[in-house]
C-alpha positions in Angstrom: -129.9 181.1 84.7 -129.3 178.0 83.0 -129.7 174.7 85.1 -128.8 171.9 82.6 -127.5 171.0 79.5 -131.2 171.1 78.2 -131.3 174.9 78.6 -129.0 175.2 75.9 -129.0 175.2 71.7 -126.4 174.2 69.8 -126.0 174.8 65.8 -125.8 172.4 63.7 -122.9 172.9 60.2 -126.0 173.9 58.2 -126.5 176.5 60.8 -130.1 175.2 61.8 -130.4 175.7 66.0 -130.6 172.0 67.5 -132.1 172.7 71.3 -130.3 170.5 73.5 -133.3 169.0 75.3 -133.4 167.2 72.0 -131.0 164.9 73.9 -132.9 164.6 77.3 -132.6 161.3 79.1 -129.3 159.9 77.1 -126.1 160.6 78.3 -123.5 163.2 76.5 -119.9 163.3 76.2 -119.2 166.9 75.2 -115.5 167.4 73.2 -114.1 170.5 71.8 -112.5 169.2 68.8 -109.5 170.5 66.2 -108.9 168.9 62.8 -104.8 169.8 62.9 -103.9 168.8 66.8 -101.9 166.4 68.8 -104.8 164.9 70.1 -106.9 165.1 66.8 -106.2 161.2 66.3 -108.6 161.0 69.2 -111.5 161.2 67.1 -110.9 157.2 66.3 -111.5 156.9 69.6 -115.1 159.0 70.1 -116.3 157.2 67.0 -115.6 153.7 68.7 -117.4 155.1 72.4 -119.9 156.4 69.8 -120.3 153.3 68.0 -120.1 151.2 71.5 -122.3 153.0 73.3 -124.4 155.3 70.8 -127.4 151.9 71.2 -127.4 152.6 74.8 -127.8 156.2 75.2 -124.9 158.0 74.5 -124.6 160.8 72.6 -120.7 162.2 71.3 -121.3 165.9 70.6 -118.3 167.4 68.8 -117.6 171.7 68.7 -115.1 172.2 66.5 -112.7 175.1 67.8 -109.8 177.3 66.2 -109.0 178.8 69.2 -106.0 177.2 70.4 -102.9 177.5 68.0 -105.6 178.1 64.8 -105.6 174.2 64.7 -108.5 174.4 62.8 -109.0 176.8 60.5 -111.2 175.3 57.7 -115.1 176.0 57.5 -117.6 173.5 58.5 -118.3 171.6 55.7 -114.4 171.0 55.5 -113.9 169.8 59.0 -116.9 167.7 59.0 -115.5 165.9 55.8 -112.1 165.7 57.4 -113.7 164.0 60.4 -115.9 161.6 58.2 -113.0 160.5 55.8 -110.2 160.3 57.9 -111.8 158.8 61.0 -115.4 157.2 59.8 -117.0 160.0 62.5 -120.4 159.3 62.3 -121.4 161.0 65.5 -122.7 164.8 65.6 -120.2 167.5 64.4 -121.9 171.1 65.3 -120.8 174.3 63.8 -117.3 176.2 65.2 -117.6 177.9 68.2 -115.6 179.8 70.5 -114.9 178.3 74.1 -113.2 181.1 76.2 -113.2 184.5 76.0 -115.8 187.2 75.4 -117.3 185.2 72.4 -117.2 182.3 74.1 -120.1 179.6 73.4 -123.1 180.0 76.6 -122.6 176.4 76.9 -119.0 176.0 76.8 -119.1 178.8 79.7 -121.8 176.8 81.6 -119.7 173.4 81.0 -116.6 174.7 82.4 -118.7 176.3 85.4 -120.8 173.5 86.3 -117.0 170.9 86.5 -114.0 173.7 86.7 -110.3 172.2 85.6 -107.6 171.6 87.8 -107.0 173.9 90.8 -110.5 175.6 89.9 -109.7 177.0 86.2 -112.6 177.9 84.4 -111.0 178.1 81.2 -110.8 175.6 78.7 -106.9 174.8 78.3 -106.7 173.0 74.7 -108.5 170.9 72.4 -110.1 167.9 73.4 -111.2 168.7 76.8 -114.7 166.4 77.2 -117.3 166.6 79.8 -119.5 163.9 80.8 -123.1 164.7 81.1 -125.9 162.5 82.6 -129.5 161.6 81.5 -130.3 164.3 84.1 -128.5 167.0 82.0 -126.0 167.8 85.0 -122.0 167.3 84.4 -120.4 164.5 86.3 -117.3 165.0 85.2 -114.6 167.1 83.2 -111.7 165.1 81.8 -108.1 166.4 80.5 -107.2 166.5 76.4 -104.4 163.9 77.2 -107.2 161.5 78.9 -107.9 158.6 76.1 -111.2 158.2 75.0 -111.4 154.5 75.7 -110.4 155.5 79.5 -114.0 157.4 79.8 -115.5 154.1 79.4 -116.3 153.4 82.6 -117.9 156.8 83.6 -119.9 155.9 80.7 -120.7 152.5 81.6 -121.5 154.2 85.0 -123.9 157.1 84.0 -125.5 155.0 81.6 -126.7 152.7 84.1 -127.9 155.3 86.7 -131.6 155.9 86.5 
């Protein structure tokens, strides 16, 4: 049974297996992420916490996801080059992935176990849902797809300063 985030592998676009304890000791903001969405303009915004932040241990993971109104579609070199040209990402994009259901990703499923949504939910309810994970690989927190990026800078400011 997994017990933190470093229990977990991710894949990378190239589809070489990245094991998560790559990351141990910095701080992770976790965000399921759509190239064709309402929210997709928030990428701006996890470049900038990225580019803030990145020189003081945090660590923007993006999982790209089709799963909610086929909002994106493309492969992963395409929504890795979207991401690049039309918001400068320079931050990790993995491969796809799934984040409900029976094919859902073993971290996605541990993510939303670990810090449930609102009134318990389990499920991951759109794009852009992020969790906050600290240097010891435990969640602190699960935030909305509305919540700005630039909001989460105080939990960040916060984790990054706990031992």
């Amino acid at each position: 049974m997994p017990q933190t985030l470093y229990d977990f592998e991710a894949l990378q676009t190239d589809g070489r297996s990245v094991p998560l304890s790559n990351y141990r000791g910095q701080v992770l903001l976790i965000v399921n992420t759509a190239s064709a969405c309402g929210f997709t303009p928030q990428f701006a915004g996890l470049e900038a916490l990225h580019e803030e932040y990145g020189a003081r241990g945090l660590v923007v993971l993006g999982f790209p996801c089709n799963q909610f109104g086929s909002q994106d579609p493309g492969s992963n070199e395409e929504i890795v080059s979207f991401c690049q040209l039309n918001y400068g990402v320079s931050f990790p994009v993995m491969a796809k992935i799934d984040v409900n259901g029976a094919d859902a990703s073993p971290l996605y499923r541990w993510l939303a176990a670990e810090a449930p949504g609102l009134l318990g939910s389990k499920a991951i309810k759109w794009n852009f849902t992020k969790f906050l994970v600290g240097r010891d690989g435990q969640v602190i927190r699960r935030y909305a797809p509305q919540e700005a990026p630039a909001n989460l800078a105080g939990d960040i400011e916060a984790a990054l300063a706990a031992a």
